[in-house]
PANUFI-307168 format. One record per residue (C-alpha): residue number from 0; x negated, y negated, z negated. Coordinates in nm, 2 decimals. Each point is the difference from the previous one (the first is absolute). Layout:
residues N
nr	east	north	up
NUM	X	Y	Z
...
//
This chain:
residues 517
nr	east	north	up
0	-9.57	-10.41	-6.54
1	0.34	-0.12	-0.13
2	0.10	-0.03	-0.35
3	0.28	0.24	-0.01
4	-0.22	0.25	0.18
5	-0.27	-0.03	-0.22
6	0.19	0.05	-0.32
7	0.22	0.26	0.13
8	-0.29	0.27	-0.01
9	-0.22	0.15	-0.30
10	-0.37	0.01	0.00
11	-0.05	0.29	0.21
12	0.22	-0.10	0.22
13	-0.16	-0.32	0.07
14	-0.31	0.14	-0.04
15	0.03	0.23	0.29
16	0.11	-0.30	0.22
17	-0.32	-0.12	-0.01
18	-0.22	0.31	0.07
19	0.18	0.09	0.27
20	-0.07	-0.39	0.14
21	0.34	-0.07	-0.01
22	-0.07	-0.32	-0.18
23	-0.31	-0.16	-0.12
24	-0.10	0.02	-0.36
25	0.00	-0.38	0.01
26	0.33	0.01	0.14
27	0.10	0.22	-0.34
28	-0.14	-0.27	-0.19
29	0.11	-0.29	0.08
30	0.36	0.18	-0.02
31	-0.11	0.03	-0.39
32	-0.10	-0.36	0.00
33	0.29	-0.12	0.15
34	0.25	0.20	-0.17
35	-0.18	-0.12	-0.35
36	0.06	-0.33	0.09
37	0.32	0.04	0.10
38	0.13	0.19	-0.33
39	-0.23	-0.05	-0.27
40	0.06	-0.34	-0.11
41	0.34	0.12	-0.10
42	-0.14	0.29	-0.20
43	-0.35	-0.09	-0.14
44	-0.16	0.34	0.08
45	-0.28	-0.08	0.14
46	-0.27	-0.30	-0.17
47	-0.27	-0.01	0.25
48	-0.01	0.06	0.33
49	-0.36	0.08	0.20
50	-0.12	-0.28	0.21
51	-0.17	0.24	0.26
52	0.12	0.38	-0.06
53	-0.25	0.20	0.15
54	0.15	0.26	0.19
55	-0.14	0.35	0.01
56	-0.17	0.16	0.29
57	0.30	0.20	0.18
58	-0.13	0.25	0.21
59	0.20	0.13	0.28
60	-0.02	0.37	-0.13
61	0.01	-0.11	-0.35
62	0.16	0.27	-0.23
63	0.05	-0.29	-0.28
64	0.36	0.02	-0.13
65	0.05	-0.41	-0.05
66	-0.20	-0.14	0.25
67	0.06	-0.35	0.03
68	0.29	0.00	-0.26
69	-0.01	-0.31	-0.19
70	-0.07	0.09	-0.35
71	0.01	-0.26	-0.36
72	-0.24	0.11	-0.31
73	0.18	-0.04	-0.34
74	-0.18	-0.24	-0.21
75	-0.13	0.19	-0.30
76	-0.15	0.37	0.07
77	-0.18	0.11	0.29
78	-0.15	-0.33	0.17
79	-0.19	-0.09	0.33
80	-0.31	-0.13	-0.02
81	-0.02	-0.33	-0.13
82	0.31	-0.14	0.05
83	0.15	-0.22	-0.23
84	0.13	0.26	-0.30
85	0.22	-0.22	-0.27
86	0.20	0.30	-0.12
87	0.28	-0.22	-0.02
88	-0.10	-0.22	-0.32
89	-0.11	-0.33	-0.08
90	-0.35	0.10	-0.13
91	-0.09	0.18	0.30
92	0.09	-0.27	0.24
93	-0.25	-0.05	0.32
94	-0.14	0.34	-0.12
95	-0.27	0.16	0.25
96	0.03	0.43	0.01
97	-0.31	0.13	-0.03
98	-0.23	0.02	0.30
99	0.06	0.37	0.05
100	0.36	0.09	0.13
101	0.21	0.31	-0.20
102	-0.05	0.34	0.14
103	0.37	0.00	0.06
104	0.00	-0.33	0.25
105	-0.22	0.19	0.20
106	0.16	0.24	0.04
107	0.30	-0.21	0.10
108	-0.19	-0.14	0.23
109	-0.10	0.35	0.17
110	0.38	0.02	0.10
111	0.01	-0.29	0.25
112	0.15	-0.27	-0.24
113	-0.03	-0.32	0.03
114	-0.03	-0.20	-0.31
115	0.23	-0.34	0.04
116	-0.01	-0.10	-0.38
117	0.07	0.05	-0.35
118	0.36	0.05	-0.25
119	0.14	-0.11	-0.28
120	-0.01	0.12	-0.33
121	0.07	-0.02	-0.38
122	-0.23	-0.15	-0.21
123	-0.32	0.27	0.03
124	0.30	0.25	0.09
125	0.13	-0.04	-0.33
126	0.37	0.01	0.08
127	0.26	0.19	0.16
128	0.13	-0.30	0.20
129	-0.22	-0.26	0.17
130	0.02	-0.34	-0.14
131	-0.34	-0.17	-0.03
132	-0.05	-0.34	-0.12
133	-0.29	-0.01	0.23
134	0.20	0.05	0.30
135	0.38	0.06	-0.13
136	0.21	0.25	0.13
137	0.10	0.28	0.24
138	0.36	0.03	0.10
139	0.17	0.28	0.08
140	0.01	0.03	0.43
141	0.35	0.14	-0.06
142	0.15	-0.24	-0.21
143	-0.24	-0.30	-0.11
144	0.20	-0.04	-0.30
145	-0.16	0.34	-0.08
146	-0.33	0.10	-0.13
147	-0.25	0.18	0.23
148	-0.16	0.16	-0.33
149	-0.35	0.10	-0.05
150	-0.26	-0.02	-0.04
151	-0.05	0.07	0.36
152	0.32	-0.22	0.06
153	-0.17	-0.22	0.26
154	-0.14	0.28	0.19
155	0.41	0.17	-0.02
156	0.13	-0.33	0.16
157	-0.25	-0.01	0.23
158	0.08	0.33	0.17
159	0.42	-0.02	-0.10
160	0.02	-0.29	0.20
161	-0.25	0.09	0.29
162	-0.26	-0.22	-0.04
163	-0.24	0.32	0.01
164	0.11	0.38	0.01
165	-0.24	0.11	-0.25
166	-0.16	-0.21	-0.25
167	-0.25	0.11	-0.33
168	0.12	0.06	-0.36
169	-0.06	0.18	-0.30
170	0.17	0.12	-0.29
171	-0.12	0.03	-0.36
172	0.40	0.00	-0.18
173	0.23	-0.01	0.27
174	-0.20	-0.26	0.25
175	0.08	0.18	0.31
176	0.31	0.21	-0.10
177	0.22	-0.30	-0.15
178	-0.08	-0.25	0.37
179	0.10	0.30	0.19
180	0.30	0.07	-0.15
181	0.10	-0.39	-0.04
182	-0.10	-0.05	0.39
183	0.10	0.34	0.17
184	-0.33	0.11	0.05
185	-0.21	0.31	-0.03
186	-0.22	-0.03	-0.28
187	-0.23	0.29	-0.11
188	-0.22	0.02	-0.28
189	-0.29	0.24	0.08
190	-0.13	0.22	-0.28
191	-0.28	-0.12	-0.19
192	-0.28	-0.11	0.20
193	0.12	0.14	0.28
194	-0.10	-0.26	0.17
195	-0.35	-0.20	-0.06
196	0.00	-0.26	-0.26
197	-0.38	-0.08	0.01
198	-0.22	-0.08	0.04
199	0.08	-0.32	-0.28
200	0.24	0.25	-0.16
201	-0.08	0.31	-0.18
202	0.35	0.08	-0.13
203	0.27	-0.27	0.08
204	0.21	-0.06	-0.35
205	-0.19	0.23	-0.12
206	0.15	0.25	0.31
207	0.36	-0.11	-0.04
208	-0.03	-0.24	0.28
209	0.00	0.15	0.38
210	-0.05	-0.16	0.34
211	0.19	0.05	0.33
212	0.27	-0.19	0.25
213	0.39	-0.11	0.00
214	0.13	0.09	0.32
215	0.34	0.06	0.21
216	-0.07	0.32	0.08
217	-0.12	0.35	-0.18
218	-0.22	0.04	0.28
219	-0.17	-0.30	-0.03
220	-0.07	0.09	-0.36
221	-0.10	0.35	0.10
222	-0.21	-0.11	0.31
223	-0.18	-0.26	-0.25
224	-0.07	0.26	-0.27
225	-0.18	0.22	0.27
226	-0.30	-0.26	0.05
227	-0.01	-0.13	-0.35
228	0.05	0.26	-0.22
229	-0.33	0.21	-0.17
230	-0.26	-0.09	-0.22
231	-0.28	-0.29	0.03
232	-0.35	0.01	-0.06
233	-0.11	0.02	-0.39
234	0.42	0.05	-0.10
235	0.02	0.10	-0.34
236	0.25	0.23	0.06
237	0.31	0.04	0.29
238	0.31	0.20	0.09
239	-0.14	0.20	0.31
240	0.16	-0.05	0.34
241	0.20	0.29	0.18
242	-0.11	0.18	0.26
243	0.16	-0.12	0.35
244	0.18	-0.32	0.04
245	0.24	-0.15	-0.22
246	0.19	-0.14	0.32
247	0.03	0.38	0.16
248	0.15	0.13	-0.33
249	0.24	-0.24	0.01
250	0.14	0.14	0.32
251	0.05	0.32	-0.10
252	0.31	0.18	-0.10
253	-0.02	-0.03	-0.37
254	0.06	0.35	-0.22
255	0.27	0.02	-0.22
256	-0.09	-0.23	-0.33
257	0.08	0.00	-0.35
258	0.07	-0.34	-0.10
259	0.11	-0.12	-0.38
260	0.28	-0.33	-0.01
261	-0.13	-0.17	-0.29
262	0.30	-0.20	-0.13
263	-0.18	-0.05	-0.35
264	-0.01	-0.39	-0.08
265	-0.36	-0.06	-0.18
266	-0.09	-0.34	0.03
267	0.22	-0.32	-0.10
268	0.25	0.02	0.09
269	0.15	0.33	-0.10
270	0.27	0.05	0.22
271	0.08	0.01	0.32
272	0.19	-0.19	0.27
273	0.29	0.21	0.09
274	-0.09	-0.14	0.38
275	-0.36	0.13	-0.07
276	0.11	0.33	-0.09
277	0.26	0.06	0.29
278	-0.33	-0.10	0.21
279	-0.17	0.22	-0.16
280	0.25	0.27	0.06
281	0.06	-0.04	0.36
282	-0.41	-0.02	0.05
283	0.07	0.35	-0.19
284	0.21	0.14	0.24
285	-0.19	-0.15	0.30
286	-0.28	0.23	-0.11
287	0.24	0.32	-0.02
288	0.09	-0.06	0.31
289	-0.29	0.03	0.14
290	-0.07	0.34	-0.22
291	-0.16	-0.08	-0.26
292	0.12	0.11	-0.39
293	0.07	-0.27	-0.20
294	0.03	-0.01	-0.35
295	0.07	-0.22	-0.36
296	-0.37	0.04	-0.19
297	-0.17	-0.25	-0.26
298	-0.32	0.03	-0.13
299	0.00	-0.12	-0.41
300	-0.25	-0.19	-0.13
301	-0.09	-0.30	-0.25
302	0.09	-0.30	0.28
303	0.01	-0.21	-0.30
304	-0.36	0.08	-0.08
305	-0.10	-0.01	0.37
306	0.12	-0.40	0.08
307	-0.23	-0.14	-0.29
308	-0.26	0.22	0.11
309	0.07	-0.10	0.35
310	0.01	-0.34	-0.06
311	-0.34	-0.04	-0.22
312	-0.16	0.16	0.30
313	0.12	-0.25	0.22
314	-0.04	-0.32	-0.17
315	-0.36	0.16	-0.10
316	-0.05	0.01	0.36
317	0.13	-0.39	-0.01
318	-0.25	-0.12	-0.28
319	-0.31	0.17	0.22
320	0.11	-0.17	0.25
321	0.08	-0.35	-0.08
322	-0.33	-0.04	-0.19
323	-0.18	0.14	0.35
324	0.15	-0.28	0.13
325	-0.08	-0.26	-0.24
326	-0.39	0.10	0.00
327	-0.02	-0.05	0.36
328	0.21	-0.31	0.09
329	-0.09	-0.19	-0.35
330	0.41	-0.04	-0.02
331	0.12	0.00	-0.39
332	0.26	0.26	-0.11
333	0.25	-0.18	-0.08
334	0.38	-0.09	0.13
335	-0.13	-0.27	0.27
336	-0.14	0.30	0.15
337	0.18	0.31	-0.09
338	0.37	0.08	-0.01
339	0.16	0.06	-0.31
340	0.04	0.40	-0.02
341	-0.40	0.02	0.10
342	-0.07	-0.28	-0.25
343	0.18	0.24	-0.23
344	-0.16	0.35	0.12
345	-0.37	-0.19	-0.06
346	0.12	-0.11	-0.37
347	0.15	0.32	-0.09
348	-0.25	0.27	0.13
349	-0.27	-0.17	-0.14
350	0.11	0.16	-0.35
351	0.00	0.35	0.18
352	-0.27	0.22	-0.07
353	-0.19	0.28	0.16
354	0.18	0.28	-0.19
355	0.33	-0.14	0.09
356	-0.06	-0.03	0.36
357	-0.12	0.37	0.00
358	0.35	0.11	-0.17
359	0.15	-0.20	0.26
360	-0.16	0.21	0.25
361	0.08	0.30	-0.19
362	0.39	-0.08	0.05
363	-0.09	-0.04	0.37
364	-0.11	0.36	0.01
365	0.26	0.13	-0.19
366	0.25	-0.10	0.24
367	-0.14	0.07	0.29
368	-0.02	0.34	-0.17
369	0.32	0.03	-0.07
370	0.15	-0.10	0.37
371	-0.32	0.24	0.15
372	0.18	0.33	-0.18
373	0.36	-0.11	0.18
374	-0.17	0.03	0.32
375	-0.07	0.36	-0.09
376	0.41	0.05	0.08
377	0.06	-0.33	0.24
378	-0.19	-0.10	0.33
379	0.16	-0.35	-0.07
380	0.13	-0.25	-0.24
381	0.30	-0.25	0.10
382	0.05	-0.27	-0.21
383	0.15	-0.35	0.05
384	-0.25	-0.29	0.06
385	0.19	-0.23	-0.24
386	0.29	0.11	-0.22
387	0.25	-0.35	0.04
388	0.11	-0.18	0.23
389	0.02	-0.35	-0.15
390	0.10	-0.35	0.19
391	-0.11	-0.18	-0.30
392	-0.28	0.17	-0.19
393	-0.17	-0.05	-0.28
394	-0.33	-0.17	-0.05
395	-0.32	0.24	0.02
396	-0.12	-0.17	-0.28
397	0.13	-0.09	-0.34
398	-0.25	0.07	-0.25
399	-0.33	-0.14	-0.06
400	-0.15	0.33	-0.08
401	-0.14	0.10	0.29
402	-0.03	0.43	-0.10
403	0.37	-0.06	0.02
404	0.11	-0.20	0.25
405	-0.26	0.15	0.22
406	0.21	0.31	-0.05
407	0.32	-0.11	0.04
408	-0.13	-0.15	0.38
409	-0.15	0.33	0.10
410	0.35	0.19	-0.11
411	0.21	-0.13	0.29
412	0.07	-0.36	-0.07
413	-0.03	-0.14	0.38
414	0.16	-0.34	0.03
415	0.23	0.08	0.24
416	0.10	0.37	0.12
417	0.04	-0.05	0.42
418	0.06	0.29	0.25
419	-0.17	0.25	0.08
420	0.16	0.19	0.32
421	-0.24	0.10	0.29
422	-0.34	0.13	-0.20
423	-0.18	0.27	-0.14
424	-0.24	-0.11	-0.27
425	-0.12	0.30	-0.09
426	-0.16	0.23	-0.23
427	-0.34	-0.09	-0.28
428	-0.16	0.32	-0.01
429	-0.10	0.24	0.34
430	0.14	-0.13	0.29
431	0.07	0.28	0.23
432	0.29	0.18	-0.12
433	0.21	-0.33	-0.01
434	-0.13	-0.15	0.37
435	0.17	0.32	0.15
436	0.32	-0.02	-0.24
437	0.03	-0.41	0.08
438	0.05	0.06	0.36
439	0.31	0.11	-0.05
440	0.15	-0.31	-0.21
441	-0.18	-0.23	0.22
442	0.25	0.00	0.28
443	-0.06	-0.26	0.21
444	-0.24	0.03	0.34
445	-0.36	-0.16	-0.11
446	0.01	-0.20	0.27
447	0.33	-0.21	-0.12
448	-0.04	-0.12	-0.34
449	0.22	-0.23	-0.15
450	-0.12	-0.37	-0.07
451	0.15	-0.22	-0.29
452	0.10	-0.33	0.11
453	0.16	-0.32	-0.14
454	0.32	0.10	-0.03
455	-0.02	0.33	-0.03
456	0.14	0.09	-0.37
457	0.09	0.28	-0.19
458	0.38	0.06	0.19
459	-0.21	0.02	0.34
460	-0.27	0.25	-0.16
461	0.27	0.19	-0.19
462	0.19	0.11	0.31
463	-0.30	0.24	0.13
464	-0.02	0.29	-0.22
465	-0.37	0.19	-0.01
466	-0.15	0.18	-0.28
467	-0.26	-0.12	-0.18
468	-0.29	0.14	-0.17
469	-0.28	-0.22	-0.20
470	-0.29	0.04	-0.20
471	-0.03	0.08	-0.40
472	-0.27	-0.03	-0.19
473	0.11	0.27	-0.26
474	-0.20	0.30	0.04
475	-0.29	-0.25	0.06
476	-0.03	-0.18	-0.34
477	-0.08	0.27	-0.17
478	-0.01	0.65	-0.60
479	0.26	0.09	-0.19
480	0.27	0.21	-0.07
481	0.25	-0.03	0.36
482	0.38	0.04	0.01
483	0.18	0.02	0.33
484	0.36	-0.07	-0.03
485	0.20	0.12	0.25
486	0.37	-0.09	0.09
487	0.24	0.08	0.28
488	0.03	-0.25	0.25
489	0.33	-0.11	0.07
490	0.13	-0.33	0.18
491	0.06	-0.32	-0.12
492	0.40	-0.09	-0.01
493	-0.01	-0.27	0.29
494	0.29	-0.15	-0.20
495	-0.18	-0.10	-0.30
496	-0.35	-0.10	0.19
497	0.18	-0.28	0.20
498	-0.07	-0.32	-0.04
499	0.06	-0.29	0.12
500	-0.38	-0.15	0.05
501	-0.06	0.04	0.41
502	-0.34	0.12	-0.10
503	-0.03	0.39	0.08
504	-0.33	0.06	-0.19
505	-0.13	0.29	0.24
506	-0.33	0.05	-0.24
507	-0.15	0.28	-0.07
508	-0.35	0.18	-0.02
509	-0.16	0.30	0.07
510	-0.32	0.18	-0.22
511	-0.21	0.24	0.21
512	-0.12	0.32	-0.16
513	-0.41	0.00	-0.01
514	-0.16	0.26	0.11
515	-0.02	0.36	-0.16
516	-0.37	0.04	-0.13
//
């Protein structure tokens, strides 16, 4: 199979190449191999590639979505049984997984995929671009100049540039929502234990943190969903699947939605890019278009009580973590084997105690509250995936104390902002009233998606407008008196939002509506 063939079609695509015998699964393999050799070392997306990949058993009437698509597993998360597991850090380095693969591998595996290797990643995902000292960085497939963000930034490039058409991440803050947006990808963040965490997990970040794909293609992400979501054996507690396939309700006509533009700036910074809020605008009117009511809504609440809180769950999360590590590689915690910010999370959460974790939890809920009574009025929530669009940004970190700085990182502060054109990251929260709505922004045939290449930079992406829908983790964090605001729309004066950056910053994201009970 050629190159340009190979990279030209999503995972179901491929996938249905090879059970109708078309091409062999090892023929779909070695495309991945080669295809990683041929791009990666320019990018750094993938650290470790599989001496023998084994390929799953492809029956000739197999009904498996991906069979024989090649496949990459994040490095942190859901693993395979004992590979090496290093979760991108010095003190985890040579790192056996446990004996016992995730629930959620296995269930990748029941697809057809075949397994090639492993991604990139932040230090133990702690980042929202991916820069490890163990293994340095990811570059943007669009422009290498550019991050690929993160922390599933290796697994973005990866499937940007065509090394794979799908490839694992997860999401705790942003980890799959910020890649897919920098990359041009789809990028869904499931609802809380949608998806199997076990059986090593009980509640990921203590439920913050989701599993699932990047892909090229809403019905990859769909199709996916439909073998992997539901609960596993012994879960302490899940969001329950729907009834029917995520995939078929994705081709149906979608009835007319309520959907809230959320234009409110609540993380650092707090403005806008006028760019960002044309895009917003014209993502806006892409949706009226196609019937749906759109209106101006924010939800209030304390933000500046919920990024400390935020934070001091995360770098809590950190500390656990890092002295895991230590106990079972015999590796001091210190800077020879952490990075500075983790070095920092350890230090400072060690002062933390029970009752303020609890609060911080508290603040959780009371968000989550708070975006839960919006959806009483809104199916969805569009919102912009980063608020600037910056060719020389600031540094994530500037303080040494980490509640802070932690803070400021999870509030927007991506390295680089690239482009986001052709994608639909999509919705935290239930999943089927957006995979019907996204078919309509995602307007190019599954079976040609676009590639980045060198070359390619943001002029060349700019010039083909789609809509584009992503992920927030909003209603998801999260009781409290709630205020809706609402506001007529009206549109941006095209005169004022010019600039003269080349960038058009096409980002946006979508919130789902859960389920009435």
């Amino acid at each position: 199979m050629d190159l340009a063939t190979y990279a030209s079609l999503d995972g179901v695509g491929l996938g249905e190449l090879v059970r109708t015998g078309e091409i062999s699964a090892r023929e779909a393999a070695d495309a991945g191999l080669r295809a990683i050799a041929a791009v990666n070392p320019d990018l750094n997306a993938v650290i470790e590639v599989y001496d023998q990949a084994p390929l799953t058993a492809i029956k000739p009437d197999s009904h498996a979505p991906f069979a024989g698509v090649p496949f990459l597993l994040k490095d942190i998360g859901s693993h395979d049984a004992g590979a090496t597991f290093e979760l991108g850090s010095r003190i985890a380095r040579g790192l056996k997984a446990p004996p016992v693969a995730s629930e959620l591998v296995n269930r990748f595996r029941q697809t057809g995929v075949t397994v090639l290797g492993r991604t990139n990643i932040p230090e133990l995902g702690s980042s929202c671009t991916t820069e490890p000292l163990l293994y340095g960085p990811t570059r943007n497939p669009w422009d290498p100049s550019r991050t690929a963000g993160g922390s599933s930034g290796g697994a973005a490039a990866a499937v940007a540039s065509g090394m794979v058409p799908i490839a694992h991440a997860n999401d705790g803050g942003g980890s799959i929502r910020w890649p897919a947006s920098a990359c041009g990808l789809v990028g869904l963040k499931p609802s809380r234990n949608l998806n199997p965490v076990g059986p090593h997990e009980a509640l990921a970040l203590n439920g913050l943190a989701c599993e699932h794909i990047v892909s090229r293609s809403v019905r990859d992400t769909a199709a996916m969903l439909d073998w992997t979501a539901g609960p596993d054996a012994g879960a302490w507690c899940y969001t329950p699947r729907i009834a029917g396939s995520y995939l078929d309700r994705m081709r149906e006509t979608p009835r007319r939605l309520r959907i809230a533009l959320d234009l409110e700036p609540r993380f650092p910074p707090t403005t806008l890019s006028p760019e960002v809020v044309a895009a917003m605008h014209d993502v806006a009117r892409l949706c009226e278009e196609a019937g749906h009511v759109v209106e101006e809504a924010s939800v209030v609440f304390d933000h500046e009580a919920m990024l400390p809180a935020f934070a001091r769950i995360l770098a809590t999360g950190l500390r656990g973590a890092v002295e895991a590590l230590s106990a079972m590689t015999g590796r001091p915690i210190d800077d020879t084997m952490l990075e500075p910010h983790v070095l920092a999370a350890w230090r400072d959460m060690r002062d933390v105690s029970a009752v303020e974790f609890d609060q911080a939890l508290g603040m959780m809920n009371m968000v989550a509250r708070a975006y839960g009574e919006t959806f009483r009025s809104y199916d969805l929530i569009l919102t912009p995936a980063d608020g600037q669009c910056r060719q020389h940004p600031r540094p994530a970190f500037t303080e040494t104390d980490t509640r802070k700085a932690i803070a400021l990182r999870i509030g927007g502060h991506q390295q680089f902002v690239a482009i986001l054109q052709e994608s639909a990251p999509f919705a935290a929260g239930q999943v089927q009233r957006f995979t019907t709505a996204a078919r309509d922004f995602h307007q190019a045939p599954p079976g040609s998606q676009r590639i980045a290449g060198q070359g390619a930079g943001p002029q060349q992406i700019a010039r083909r407008k789609v809509a584009t829908v992503a992920g927030m983790v909003r209603h998801q964090l999260c009781s409290g008196p709630v205020h809706v605001r609402h506001r007529t729309r009206t549109k941006p004066d095209r005169r004022r939002s010019a600039v003269a950056h080349p960038v058009e910053s096409n980002t946006s994201m979508v919130t789902a509506k859960a389920p009435r009970a």
